[in-house]
C-alpha positions as CSV (number, residue, x, y, z in Angstrom):
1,X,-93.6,6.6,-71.9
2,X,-91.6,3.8,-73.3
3,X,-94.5,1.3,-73.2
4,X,-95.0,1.5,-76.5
5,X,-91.1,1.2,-78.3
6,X,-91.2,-2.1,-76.0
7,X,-94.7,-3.5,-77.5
8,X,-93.5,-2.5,-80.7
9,X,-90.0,-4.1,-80.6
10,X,-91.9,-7.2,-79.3
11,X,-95.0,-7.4,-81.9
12,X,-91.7,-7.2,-84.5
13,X,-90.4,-10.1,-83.1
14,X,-93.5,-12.1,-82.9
15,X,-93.2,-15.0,-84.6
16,X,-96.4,-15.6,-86.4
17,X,-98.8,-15.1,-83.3
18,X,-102.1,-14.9,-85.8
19,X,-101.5,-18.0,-87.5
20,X,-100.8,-20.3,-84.4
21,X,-104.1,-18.8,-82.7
22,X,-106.4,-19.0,-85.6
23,X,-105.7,-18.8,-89.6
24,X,-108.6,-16.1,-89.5
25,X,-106.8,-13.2,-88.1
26,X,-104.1,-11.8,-90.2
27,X,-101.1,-11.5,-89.4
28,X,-99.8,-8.7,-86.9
29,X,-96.5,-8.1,-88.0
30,X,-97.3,-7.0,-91.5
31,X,-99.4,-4.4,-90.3
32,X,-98.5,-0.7,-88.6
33,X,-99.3,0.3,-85.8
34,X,-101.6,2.8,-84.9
35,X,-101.3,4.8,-81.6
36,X,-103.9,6.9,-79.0
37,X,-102.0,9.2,-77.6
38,X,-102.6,12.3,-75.4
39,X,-102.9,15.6,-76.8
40,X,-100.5,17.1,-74.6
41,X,-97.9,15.5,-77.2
42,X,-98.9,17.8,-79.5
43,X,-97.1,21.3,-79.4
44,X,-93.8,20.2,-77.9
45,X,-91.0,20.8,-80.5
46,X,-89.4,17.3,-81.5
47,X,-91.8,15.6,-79.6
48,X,-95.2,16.5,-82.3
49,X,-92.6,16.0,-85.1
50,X,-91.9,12.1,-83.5
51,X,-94.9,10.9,-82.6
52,X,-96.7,11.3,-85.7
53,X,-93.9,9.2,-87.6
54,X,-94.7,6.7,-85.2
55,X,-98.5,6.7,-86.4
56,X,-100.0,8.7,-83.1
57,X,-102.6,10.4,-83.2
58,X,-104.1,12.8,-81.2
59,X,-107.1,12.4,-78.4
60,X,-108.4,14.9,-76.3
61,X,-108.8,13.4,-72.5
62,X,-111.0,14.0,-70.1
63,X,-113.6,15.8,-72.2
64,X,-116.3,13.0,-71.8
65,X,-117.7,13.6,-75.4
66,X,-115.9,10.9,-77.0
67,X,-114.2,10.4,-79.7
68,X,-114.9,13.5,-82.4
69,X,-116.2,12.9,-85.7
70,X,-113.2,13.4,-87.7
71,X,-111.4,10.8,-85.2
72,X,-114.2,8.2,-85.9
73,X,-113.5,8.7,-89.4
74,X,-109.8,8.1,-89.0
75,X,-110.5,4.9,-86.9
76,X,-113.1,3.8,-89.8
77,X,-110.2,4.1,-92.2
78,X,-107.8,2.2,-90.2
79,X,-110.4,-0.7,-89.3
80,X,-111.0,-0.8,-93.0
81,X,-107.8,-1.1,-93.7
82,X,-106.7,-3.6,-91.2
83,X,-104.5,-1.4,-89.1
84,X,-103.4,-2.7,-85.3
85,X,-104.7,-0.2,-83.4
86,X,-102.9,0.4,-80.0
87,X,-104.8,1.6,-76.8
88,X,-104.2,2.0,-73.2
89,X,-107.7,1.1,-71.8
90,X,-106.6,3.0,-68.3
91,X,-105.8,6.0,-69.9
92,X,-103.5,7.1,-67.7
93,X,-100.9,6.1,-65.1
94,X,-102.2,3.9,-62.0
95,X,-99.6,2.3,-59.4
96,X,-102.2,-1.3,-59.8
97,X,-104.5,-2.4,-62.4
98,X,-108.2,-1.9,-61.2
99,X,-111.6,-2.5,-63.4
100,X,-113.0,1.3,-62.3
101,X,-110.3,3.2,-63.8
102,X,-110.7,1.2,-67.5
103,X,-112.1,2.9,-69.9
104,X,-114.3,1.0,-72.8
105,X,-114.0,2.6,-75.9
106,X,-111.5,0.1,-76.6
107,X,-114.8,-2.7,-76.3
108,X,-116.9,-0.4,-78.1
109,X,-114.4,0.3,-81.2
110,X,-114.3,-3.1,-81.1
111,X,-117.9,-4.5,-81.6
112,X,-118.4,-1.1,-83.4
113,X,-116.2,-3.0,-86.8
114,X,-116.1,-6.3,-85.5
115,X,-112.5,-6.5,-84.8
116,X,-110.6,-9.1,-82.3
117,X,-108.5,-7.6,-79.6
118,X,-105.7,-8.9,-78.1
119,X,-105.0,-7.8,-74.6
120,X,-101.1,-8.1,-73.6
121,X,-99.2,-7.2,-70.3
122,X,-96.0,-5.8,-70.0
123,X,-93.6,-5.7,-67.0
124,X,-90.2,-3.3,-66.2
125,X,-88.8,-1.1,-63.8
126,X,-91.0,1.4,-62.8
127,X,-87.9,3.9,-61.6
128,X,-84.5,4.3,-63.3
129,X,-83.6,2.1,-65.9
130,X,-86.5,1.3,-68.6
131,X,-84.9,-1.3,-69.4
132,X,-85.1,-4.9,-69.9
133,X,-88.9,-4.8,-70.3
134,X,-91.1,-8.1,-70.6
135,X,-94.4,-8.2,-73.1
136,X,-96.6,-10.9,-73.0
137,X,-99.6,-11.3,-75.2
138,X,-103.1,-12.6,-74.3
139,X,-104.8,-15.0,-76.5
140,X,-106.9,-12.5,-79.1
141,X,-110.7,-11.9,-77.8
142,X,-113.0,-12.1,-81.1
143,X,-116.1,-10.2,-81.6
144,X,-119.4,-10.2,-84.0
145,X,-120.2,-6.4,-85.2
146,X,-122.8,-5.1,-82.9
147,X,-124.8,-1.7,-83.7
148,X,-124.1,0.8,-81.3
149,X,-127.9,1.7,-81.4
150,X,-128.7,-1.9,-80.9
151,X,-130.3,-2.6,-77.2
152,X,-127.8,-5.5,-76.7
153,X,-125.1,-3.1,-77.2
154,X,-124.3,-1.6,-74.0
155,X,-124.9,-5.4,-72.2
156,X,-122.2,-6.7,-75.1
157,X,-119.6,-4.1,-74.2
158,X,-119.8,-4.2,-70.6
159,X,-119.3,-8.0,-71.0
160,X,-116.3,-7.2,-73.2
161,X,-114.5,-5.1,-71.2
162,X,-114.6,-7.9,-68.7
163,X,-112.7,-10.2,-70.8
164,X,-110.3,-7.2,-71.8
165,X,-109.3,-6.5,-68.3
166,X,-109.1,-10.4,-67.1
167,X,-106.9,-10.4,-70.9
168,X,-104.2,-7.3,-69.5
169,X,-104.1,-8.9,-65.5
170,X,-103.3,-12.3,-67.1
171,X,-101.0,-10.8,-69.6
172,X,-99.3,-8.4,-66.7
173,X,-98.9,-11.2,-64.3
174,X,-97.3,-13.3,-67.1
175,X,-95.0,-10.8,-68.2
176,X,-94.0,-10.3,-64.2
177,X,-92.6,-13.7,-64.6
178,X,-91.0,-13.4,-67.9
179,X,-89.0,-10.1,-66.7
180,X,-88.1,-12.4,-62.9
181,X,-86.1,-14.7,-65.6
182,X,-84.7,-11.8,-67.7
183,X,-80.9,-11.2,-67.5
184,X,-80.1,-7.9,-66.0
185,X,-79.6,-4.9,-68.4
186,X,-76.4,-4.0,-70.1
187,X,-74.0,-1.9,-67.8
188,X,-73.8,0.8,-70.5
189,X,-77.4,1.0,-71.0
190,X,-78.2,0.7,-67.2
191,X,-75.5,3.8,-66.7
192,X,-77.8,6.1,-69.9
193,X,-81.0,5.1,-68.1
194,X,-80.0,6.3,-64.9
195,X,-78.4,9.7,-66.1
196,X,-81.6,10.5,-68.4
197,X,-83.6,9.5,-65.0
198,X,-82.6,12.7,-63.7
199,X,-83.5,16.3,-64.6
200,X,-80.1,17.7,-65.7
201,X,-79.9,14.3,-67.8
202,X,-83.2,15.0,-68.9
203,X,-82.6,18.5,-70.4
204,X,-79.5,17.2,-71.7
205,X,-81.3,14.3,-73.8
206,X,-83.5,17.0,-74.9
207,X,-81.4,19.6,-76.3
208,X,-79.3,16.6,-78.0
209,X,-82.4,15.7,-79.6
210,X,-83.0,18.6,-80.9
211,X,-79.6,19.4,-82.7
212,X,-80.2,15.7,-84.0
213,X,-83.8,17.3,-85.1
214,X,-82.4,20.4,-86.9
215,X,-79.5,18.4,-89.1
């Protein structure tokens, strides 16, 4: 759940990834970013209200239909106008990273518009604390528009994907070695992580959020 304040915090802090890798892909930091999330968000007071200021937006999982028209419109408008565009390819929470629980809309978006992805890894406690968290990106993966009717297309994302999940295990394995070097947490945000880590911290976190909400 905090995987995505850290990439954030850390694509902020980038310093000028696009134009050391290649003067063709703008630059990353300029741009907002964009999130998948689950639907589930959607519904729960504060939570809705948050998300969508961050730039979520809502995805039905599990369905097997893909993505819905009016969410391949949205998409089109964000590719058009050069949005990052955030996705967890597993979709969901898995104790290692394996090739059979990746999902490849992520490859097919991306010869869909022709648009590079750049796979990163990211490393943290798993338990207590969130905190310090590691984020290490890939080198960006660059891709020709394909047609989706096209015969080669289904050949051309499989062999994306590929690169995509060799992209996150390098990234992950990097960013295991940036967090061994990382000092340890603050005390006082080690002590807040471990009290919201429990379920009377949790609700209290909650109902603190929402007075915060209503003023």
């Amino acid at each position: 759940n905090w995987d995505h304040f850290a990439l954030g915090r850390a694509m902020v802090e980038l310093p000028s990834l696009s134009r050391q890798l290649s003067p063709d892909l703008p630059s990353l930091q300029s741009r907002g970013l964009h999130w998948m999330a689950k639907q589930e968000l959607w519904g729960i007071p504060v939570v809705e209200q948050f998300v969508e200021l961050c730039n979520a937006f809502a995805v039905e999982r599990g369905t097997g239909k893909g993505l819905p028209q009016y969410l391949v419109d949205h998409v089109g408008n964000l590719m058009a106008h050069n949005a990052v565009l955030v996705m967890y390819p597993e979709g969901s929470r898995f104790p290692t990273l394996e090739r059979a629980n990746m999902h490849s809309t992520v490859a097919r978006l991306a010869l869909q518009y022709g648009v590079p992805v750049v796979p990163a890894g990211m490393a943290g406690p798993m338990k207590g604390p969130k905190w310090p968290r590691a984020v290490y990106f890939e080198t960006p993966i660059f891709n020709d528009r394909v047609d989706t009717d096209s015969p080669e297309f289904e050949a051309a994302k499989d062999a994306l994907m590929e690169q995509i999940f060799i992209g996150i295990g390098n990234g992950f394995q990097q960013a295991h070695e940036l967090y061994a070097r990382l000092e340890p947490e603050p005390s006082l945000i080690r002590n807040v992580n471990q009290a919201t880590s429990t379920h009377a911290g949790k609700l209290a976190a909650s109902a603190l959020l929402a007075s915060i909400w209503e003023l």
